[in-house]
C-alpha positions in Angstrom: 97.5 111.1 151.8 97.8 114.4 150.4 101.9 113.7 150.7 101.0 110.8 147.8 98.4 113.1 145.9 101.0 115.4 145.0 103.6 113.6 144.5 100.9 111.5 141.6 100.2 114.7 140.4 103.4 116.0 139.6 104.4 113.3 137.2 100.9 114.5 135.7 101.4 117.8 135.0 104.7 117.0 133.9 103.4 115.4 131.1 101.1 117.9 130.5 103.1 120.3 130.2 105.6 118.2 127.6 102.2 117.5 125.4 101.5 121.3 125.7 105.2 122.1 124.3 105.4 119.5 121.4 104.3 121.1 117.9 101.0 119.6 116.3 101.0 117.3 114.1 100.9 119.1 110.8 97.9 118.1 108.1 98.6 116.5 105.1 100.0 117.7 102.8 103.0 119.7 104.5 105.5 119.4 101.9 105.6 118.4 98.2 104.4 115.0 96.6 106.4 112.7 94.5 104.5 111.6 91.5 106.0 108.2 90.1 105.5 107.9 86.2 107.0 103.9 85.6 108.3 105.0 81.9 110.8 107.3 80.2 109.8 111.1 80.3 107.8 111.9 76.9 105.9 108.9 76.4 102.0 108.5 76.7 102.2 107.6 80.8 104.3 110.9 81.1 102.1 112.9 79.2 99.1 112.1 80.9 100.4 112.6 84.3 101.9 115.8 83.7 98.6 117.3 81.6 96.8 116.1 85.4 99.4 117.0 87.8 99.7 121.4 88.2 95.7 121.4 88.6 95.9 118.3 91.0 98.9 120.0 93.0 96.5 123.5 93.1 93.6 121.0 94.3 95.9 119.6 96.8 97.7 122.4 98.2 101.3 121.4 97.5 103.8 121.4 95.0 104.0 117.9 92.8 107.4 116.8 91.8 106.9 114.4 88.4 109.9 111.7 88.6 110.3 109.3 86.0 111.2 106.3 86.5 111.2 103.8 83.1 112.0 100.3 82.4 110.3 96.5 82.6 107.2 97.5 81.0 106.4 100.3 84.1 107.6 97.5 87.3 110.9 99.7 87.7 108.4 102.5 89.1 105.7 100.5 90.7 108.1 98.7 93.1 109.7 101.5 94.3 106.3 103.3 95.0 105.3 99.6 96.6 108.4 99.9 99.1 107.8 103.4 99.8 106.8 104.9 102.9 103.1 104.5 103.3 102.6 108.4 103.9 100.7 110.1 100.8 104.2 111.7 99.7 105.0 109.0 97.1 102.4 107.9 94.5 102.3 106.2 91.3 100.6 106.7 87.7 99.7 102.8 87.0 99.0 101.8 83.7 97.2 98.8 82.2 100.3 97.1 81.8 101.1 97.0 85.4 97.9 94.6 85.7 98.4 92.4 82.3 102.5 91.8 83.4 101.7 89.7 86.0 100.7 87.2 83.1 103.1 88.2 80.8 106.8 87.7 83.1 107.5 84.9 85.0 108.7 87.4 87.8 107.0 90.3 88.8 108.7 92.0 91.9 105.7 93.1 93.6 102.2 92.0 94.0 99.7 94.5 92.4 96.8 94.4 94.2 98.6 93.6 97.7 101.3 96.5 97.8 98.7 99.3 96.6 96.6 101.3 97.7 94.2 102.3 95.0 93.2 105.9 94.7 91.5 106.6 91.6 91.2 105.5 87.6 92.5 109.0 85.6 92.0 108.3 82.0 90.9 105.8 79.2 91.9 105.8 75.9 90.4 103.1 73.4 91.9 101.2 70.8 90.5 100.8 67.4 90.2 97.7 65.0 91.0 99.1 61.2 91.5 96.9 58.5 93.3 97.7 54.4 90.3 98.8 52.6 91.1 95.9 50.0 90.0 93.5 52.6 86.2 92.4 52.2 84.5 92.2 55.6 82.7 95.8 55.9 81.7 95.5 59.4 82.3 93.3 62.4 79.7 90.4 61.4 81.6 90.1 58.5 85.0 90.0 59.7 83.9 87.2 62.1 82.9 85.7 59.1 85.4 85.8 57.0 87.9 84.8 60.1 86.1 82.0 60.3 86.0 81.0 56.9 90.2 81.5 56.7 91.0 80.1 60.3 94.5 81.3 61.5 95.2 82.9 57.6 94.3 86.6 58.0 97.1 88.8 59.5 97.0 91.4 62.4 99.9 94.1 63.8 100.2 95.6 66.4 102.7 97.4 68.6 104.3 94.2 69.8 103.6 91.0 71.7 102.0 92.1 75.4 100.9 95.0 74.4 97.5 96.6 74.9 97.0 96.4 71.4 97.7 92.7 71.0 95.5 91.2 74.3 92.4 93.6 72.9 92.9 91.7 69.8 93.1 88.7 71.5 90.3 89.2 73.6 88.4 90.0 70.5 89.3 86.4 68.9 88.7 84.6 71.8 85.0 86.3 72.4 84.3 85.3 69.1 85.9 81.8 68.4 88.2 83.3 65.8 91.8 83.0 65.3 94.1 85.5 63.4 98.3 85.9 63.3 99.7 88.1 64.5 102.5 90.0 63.3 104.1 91.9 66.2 106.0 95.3 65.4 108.3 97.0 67.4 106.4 100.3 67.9 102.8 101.3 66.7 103.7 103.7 64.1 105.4 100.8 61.5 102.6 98.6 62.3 100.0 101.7 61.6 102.0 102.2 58.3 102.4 98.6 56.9 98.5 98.2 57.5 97.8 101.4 55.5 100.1 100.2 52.9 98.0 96.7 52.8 101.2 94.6 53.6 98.8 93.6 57.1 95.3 93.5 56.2 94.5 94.5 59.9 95.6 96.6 62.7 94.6 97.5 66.2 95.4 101.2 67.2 94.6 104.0 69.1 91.9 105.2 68.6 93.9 108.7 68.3 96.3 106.9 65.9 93.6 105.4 63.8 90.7 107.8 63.7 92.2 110.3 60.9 93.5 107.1 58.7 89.5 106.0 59.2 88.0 109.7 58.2 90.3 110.0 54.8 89.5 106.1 53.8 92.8 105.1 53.8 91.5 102.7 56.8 88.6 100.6 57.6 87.0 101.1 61.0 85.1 98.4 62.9 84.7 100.5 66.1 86.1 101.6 69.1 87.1 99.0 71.8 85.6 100.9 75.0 82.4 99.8 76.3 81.0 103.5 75.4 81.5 105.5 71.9 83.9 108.1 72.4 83.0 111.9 73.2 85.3 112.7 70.8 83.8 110.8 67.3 79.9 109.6 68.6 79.3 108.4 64.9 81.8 105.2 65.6 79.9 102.3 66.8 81.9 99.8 69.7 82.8 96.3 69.0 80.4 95.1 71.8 77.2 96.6 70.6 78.1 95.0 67.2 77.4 91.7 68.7 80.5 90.9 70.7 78.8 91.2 73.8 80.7 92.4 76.8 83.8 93.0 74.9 86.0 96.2 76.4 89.6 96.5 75.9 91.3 99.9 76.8 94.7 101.9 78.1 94.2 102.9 81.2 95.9 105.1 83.9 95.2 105.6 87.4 96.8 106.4 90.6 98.4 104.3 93.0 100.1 104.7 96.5 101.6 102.5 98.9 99.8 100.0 100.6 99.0 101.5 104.3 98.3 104.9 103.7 96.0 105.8 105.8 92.6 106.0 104.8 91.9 109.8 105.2 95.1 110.7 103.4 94.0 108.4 100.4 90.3 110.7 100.5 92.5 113.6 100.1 94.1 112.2 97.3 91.4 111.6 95.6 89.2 114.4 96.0 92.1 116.6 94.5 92.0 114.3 91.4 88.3 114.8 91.6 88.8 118.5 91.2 91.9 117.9 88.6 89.7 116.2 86.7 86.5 118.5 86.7 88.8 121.7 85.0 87.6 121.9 81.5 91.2 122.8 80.2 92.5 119.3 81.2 89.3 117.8 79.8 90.2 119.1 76.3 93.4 118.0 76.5 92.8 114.6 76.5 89.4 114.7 74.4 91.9 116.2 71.5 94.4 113.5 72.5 91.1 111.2 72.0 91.7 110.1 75.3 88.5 110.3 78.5 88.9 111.5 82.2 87.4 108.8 84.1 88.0 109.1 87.4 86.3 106.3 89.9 83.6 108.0 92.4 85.5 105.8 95.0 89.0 104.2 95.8 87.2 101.0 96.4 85.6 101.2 92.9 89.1 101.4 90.9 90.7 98.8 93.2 87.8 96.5 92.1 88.7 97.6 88.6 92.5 96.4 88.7 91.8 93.5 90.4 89.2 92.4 87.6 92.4 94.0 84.9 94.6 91.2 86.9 91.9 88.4 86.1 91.0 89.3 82.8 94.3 89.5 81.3 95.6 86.5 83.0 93.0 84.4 80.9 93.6 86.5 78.1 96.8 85.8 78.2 96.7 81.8 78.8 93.6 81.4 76.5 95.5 82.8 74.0 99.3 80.7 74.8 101.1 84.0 74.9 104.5 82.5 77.0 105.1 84.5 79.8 109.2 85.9 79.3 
């Protein structure tokens, strides 16, 4: 008997004394982070991320390393942070756009609300609906009115079909049983500039964009797309309390990783943007860039907000018979 006790107890203290040799597991975050931004370096989406990223690196404890990676309207960078290792060291700055695509192309390489893991909403920035000051509607009653007195005859721009410009617009038109054109530009800045010229009697903007055009008179400002006024100009009322009830139509950017993180790597995550987003420095930043930090009290909360983004848009996008390319 004690011939078989020892020889059960070698094996035992065998492994004991392997367990006792192996190094720890080290805590996340042992080594730096790759930050995903899905668009060329320079842009909006690569601003942003890189005005958040040195404070959330100090709140994290590691060094972040900002790759860009541009192209399909921001799915270049989202599936490659979809198919990467589930393990806190790749994330992704999503944008709006990542939720409207999936309406807008008939293929979309990655499903957005399956392959995530949502961490935390960043920033909002809301548009702004401005209008030639030639044209007679002085307030949003009245442009409902006259839109429906000249059904499909008054002209809109915006930055180009798909864009966040365009579906707030044509949210707006669907909410209240109006319909516009719409001239599509190539970029903001001409369609900005033909609607200040009067050659487009409206525009839709951001609210950066519009907001000094609006303060000289050279614009006409209906409000502010967001469902709150903006820090920033608290005198400018919002579409919805103007009577389009429940309307809200902004850019967005929020963080993303892979699908399978594990769940206490996803808190760290987020309580670092948390902190990131509590430094008064990166706060006025963005409030001169007339942009909000709005960072979701829970992961839960912002994964609820781009799966309603996903819905939204999609009827958005049929309601209005925009062809997915």
């Amino acid at each position: 008997m004690m011939m078989k006790n020892l020889f059960t107890a070698r094996p035992l203290a065998a492994v004991l004394m392997l367990c006792a040799t192996l190094p720890a597991a080290a805590a996340y975050p042992d080594k730096p982070v790759r930050w995903v931004v899905p668009s060329v370096a320079g842009g909006g989406t690569d601003t942003t991320t890189r005005i958040i990223a040195p404070k959330f690196g100090e709140a994290l404890g590691q060094q972040i390393v900002i790759e860009n990676r541009g192209g399909a309207s921001g799915n270049i960078g989202a599936e490659y942070v979809a198919r990467a290792a589930p393990d806190g060291y790749t994330i992704l700055t999503c944008i709006a756009s990542n939720a409207s695509n999936i309406a807008l192309m008939k293929k979309v390489p990655f499903d957005l609300v399956r392959d995530f893991a949502p961490v935390s909403l960043m920033v909002t920035v809301p548009e702004m609906i401005l209008s030639h000051p030639s044209l007679p509607a002085k307030n949003v009653r009245e442009l409902v009115a006259l839109a429906k007195s000249r059904p499909g005859q008054l002209q809109y721009s915006t930055g180009g079909v798909g864009s966040i410009q365009h579906l707030a617009m044509e949210l707006f038109l669907i909410t209240t049983g109006t319909k516009m054109l719409h001239v599509p530009y190539k970029a903001t800045h001409p369609a900005l500039i033909d609607a200040i010229a009067g050659h487009v009697p409206i525009t839709v903007v951001a609210s950066l964009s519009g907001l000094p055009h609006m303060r000289s008179g050279r614009l006409r400002g209906y409000g502010v797309t967001s469902a709150k006024r903006m820090l920033i100009a608290p005198d400018i009322p919002t579409i919805a309390e103007q009577g389009v009830v429940g309307y809200e139509a902004v850019q967005w950017f929020g963080m993303l990783a892979p699908a399978g993180t594990p769940r206490e790597v996803v808190m760290k995550l987020h309580a670092a943007m948390m902190r990131a987003a509590q430094d008064p420095e990166v706060k006025k930043r963005f409030l001169d860039d007339g942009a909000e930090v709005t960072v979701s009290p829970t992961p839960e909360e912002f994964g609820a907000l781009v799966r309603s983004e996903v819905t939204k848009w999609a009827k958005v996008v049929k309601d209005a018979g925009v062809q997915p390319e």
